[in-house]
C-alpha positions in Angstrom: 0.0 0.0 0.0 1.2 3.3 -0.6 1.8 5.7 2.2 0.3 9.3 1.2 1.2 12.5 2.8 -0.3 13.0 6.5 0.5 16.4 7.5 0.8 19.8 5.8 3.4 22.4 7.2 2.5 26.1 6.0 4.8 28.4 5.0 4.9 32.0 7.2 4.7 34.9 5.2 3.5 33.6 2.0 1.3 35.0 -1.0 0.2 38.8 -1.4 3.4 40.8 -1.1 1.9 45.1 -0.6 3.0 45.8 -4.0 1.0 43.5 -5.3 -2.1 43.9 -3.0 -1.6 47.3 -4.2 -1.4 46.7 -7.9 -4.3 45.1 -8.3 -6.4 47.3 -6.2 -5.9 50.3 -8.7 -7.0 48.1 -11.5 -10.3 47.0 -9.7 -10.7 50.9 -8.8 -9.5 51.9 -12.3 -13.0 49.6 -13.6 -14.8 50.9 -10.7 -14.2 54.5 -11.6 -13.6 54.8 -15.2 -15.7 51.5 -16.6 -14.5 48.8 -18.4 -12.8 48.3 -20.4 -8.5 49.3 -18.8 -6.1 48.6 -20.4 -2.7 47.2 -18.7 0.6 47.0 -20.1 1.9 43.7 -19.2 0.6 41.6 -16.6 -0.1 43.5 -14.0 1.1 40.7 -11.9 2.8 37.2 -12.9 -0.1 35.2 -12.0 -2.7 33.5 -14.1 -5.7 33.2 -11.5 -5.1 37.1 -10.8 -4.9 38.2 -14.6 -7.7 36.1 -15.7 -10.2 37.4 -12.5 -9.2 40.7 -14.1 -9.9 39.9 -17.6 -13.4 39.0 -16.5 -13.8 42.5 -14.7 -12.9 44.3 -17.8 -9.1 44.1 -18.0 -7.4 44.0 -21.4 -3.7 43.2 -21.2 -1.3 44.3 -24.0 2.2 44.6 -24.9 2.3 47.5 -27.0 0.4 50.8 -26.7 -0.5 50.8 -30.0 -3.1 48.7 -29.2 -4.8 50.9 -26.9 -7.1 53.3 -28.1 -7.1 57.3 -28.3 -8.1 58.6 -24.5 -8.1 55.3 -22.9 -7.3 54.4 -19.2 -4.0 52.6 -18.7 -2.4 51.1 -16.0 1.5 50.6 -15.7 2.1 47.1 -14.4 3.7 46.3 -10.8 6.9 45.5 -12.9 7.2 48.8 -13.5 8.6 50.8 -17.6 10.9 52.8 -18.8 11.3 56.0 -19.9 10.5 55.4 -23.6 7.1 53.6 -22.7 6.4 56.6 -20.3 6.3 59.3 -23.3 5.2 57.5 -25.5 1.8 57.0 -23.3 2.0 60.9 -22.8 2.1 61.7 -26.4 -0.9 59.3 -26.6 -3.0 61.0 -23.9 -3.6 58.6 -22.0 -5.2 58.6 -18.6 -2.7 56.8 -16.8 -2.6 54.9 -13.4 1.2 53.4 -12.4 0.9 50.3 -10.7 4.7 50.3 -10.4 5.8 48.7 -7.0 6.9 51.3 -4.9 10.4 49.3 -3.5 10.8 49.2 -7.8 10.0 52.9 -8.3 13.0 53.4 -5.3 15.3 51.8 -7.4 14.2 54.2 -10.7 15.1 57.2 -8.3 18.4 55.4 -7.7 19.2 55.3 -11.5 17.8 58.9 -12.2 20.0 60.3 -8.8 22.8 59.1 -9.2 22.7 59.0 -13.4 23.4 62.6 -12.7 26.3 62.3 -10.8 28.2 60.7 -14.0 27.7 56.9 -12.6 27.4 54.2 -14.4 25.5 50.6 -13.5 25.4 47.0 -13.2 22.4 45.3 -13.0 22.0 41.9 -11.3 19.2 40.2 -13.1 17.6 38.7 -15.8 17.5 39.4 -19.0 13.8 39.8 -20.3 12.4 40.0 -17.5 9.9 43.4 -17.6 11.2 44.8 -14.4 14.7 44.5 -15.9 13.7 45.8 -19.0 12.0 48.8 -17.2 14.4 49.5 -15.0 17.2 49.3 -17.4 15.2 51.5 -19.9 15.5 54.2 -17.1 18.9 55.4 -18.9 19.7 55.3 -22.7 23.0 54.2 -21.9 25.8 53.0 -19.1 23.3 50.7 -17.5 25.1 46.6 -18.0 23.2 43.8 -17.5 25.0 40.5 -15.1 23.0 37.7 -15.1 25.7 35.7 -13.0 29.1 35.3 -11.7 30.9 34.6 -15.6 29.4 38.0 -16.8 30.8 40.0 -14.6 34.2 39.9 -16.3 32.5 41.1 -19.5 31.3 44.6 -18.1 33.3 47.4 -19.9 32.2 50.8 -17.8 34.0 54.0 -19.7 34.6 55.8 -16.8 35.3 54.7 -12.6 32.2 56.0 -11.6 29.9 52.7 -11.0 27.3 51.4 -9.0 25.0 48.6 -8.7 21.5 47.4 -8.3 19.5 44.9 -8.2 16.2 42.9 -9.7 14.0 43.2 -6.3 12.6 39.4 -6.7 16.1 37.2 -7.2 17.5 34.9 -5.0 19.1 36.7 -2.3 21.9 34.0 -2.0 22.8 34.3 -5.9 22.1 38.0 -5.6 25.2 38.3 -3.0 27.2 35.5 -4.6 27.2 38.0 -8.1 27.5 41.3 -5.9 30.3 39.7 -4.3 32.1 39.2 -7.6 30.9 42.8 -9.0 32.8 44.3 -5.9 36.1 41.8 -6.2 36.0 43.4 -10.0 35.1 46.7 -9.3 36.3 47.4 -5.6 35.3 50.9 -5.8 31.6 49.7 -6.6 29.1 52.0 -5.3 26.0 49.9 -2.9 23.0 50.6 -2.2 22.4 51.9 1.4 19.5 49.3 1.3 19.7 45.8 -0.6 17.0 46.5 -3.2 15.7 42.6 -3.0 12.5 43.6 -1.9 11.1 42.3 2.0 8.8 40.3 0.5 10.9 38.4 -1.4 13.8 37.9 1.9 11.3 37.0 4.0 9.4 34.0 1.4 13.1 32.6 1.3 13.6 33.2 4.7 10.8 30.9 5.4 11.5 28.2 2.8 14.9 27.9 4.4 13.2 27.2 7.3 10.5 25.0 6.0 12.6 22.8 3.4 14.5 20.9 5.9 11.8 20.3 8.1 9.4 18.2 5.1 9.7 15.6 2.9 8.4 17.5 -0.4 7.8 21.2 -0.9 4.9 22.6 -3.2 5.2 26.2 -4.7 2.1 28.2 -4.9 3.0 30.3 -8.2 2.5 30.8 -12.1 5.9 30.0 -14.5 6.4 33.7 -15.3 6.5 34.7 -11.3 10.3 35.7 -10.6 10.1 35.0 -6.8 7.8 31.7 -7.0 10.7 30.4 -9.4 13.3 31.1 -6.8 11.5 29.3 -4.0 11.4 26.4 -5.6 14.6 26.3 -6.8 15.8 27.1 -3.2 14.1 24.3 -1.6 15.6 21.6 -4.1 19.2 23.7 -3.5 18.4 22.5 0.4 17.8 18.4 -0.6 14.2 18.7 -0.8 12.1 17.9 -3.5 10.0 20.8 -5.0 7.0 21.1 -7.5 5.8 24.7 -8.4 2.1 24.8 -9.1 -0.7 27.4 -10.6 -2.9 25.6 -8.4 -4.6 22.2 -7.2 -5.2 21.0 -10.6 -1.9 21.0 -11.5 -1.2 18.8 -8.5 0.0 15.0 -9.0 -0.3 12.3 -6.4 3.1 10.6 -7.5 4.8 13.4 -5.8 3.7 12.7 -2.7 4.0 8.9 -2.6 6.3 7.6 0.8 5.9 11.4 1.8 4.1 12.0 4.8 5.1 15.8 5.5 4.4 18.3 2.6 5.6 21.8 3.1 3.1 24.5 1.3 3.9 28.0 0.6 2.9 30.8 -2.1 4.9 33.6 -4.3 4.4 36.9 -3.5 2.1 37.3 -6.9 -0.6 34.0 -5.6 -3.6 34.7 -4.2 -4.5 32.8 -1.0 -7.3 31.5 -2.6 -5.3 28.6 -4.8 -3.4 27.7 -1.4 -6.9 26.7 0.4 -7.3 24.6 -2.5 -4.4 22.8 -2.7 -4.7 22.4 1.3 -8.1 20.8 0.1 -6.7 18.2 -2.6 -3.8 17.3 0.1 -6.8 16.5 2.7 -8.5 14.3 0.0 -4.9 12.7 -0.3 -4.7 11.6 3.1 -3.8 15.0 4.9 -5.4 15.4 8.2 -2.8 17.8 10.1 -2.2 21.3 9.0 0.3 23.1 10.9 1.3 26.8 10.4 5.2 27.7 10.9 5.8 31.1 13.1 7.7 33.4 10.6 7.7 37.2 10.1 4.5 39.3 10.0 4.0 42.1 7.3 2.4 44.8 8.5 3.7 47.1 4.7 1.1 48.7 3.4 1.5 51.1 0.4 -0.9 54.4 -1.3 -2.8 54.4 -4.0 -1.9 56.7 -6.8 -3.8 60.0 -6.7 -7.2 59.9 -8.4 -8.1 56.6 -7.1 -9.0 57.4 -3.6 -8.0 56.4 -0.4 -7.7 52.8 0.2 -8.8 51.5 3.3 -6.7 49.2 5.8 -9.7 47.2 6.0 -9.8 46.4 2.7 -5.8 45.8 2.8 -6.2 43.9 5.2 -9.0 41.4 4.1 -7.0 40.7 0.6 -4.0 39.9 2.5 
């Protein structure tokens, strides 16, 4: 007979992050306000449950702007854009909402600061990935792209100004193991005063670090494209356990849990809470009967809306967290 899993350990923080929360808020208030149908450039979040609730509402997602039409609303995903993709939606009229994640904007300010001064900059991330592309197309130059240790050796800077930044959902661990090579390169690298992985991010690693050793499998709450659900499960399997990433309890197979009896559950920063309930109910109609929460970190971040879309409640924060 085969043994199925027993007990379900929960990952603590998981899901939501604020800058999500607060993304998808000014689309729903963008509908509420101006009517469907919004337009958003990108996914205004890497997650298919999220995009496809907000397709229903009224959401069109697009790539290009020349697809949205003269005086329409549009929304800025939480990945954030560049420059070029800014004036180009003035020159179009747009009414425009910017859904950019505030910790991402900090890192714009960075660029746009310190751009000024005559630096230069390496970015730590990867390549076509839309906040890399947006925060990259805050310059028109002297902005080089590292996507690991090897290309660090391949950055050319013209003068000895230089400073670095980050992609705020990587792996911290390969994050420090590439700064650390930047800064053995370039000793006179300028840092950030703050890392510029965002909290979020930390702490769902924090917690999988935690959780990993402590289960017998480890399923991933997240869609393919999600940046930070990616690096959780890649972290867990880094720390010996097996790891499966998920959009949600259909995806789930019961081979995975075979001869397992502790699953360890947690969510990226761009899944709903929703999809975890259901996978905690397939585990329970695969044998689970014990669900146990882990202590971790509580978030209390909250972020504003942009101007024209009211205040936003921290009870309504607070019930989408």
């Amino acid at each position: 007979m085969k043994t199925m899993p027993e007990e379900v350990l929960l990952a603590e923080p998981r899901g939501f992050c604020a800058g999500v929360d607060r993304a998808i808020e000014i689309v729903e208030r963008a509908l509420r306000k101006h009517g469907a149908p919004i337009y958003v450039r990108h996914e205004i979040v890497h997650n298919t449950y999220v995009v496809n609730d907000l397709k229903a509402k009224g959401a069109i997602f697009i790539e290009d702007l020349a697809d949205v039409p003269p005086g329409a609303t549009l929304v800025f995903s939480a990945h954030g854009v560049s420059q070029a993709v800014r004036t180009e939606a003035d020159e179009r009229g747009f009414l425009v909402f910017d859904a950019t994640c505030p910790l991402v904007s900090k890192v714009h300010v960075e660029l746009a600061k310190l751009g000024k001064e005559g630096y230069e900059f390496i970015m730590i991330g990867h390549k076509g990935h839309p906040e890399v592309e947006g925060t990259m197309g805050q310059l028109s130059q002297g902005i080089y792209l590292v996507e690991d240790v090897a290309d660090v050796a391949r950055v050319r800077p013209r003068g000895d100004k230089l400073a670095v930044v980050t992609q705020t959902t990587l792996s911290v661990d390969d994050a420090a193991e590439i700064l650390a090579e930047v800064k053995r390169v370039f000793p006179h690298v300028r840092e950030p005063k703050q890392q510029d992985i965002c909290y979020a991010t930390q702490n769902r690693q924090d917690a999988v670090k935690v959780l990993a050793p402590a289960v017998d499998v480890v399923v991933v709450v997240g869609s393919r494209t999600s940046s930070n659900s990616n690096r959780l499960r890649e972290l867990a399997e880094r720390l010996g356990t097996p790891a499966y990433m998920v959009d949600g309890a259909q995806d789930l197979e019961s081979a995975w849990f075979e001869g397992r009896r502790r699953v360890g559950l947690t969510a990226g920063a761009s899944a709903p809470d929703i999809l975890v309930q259901e996978v905690i109910a397939r585990l329970r109609e695969l044998g689970v009967v014990s669900l146990r929460k882990m202590t971790g970190v509580e978030e209390k971040v909250r972020f504003p809306l942009p101007l024209g879309l009211g205040d936003r409640s921290m009870a309504e924060a607070a019930a989408r967290s």
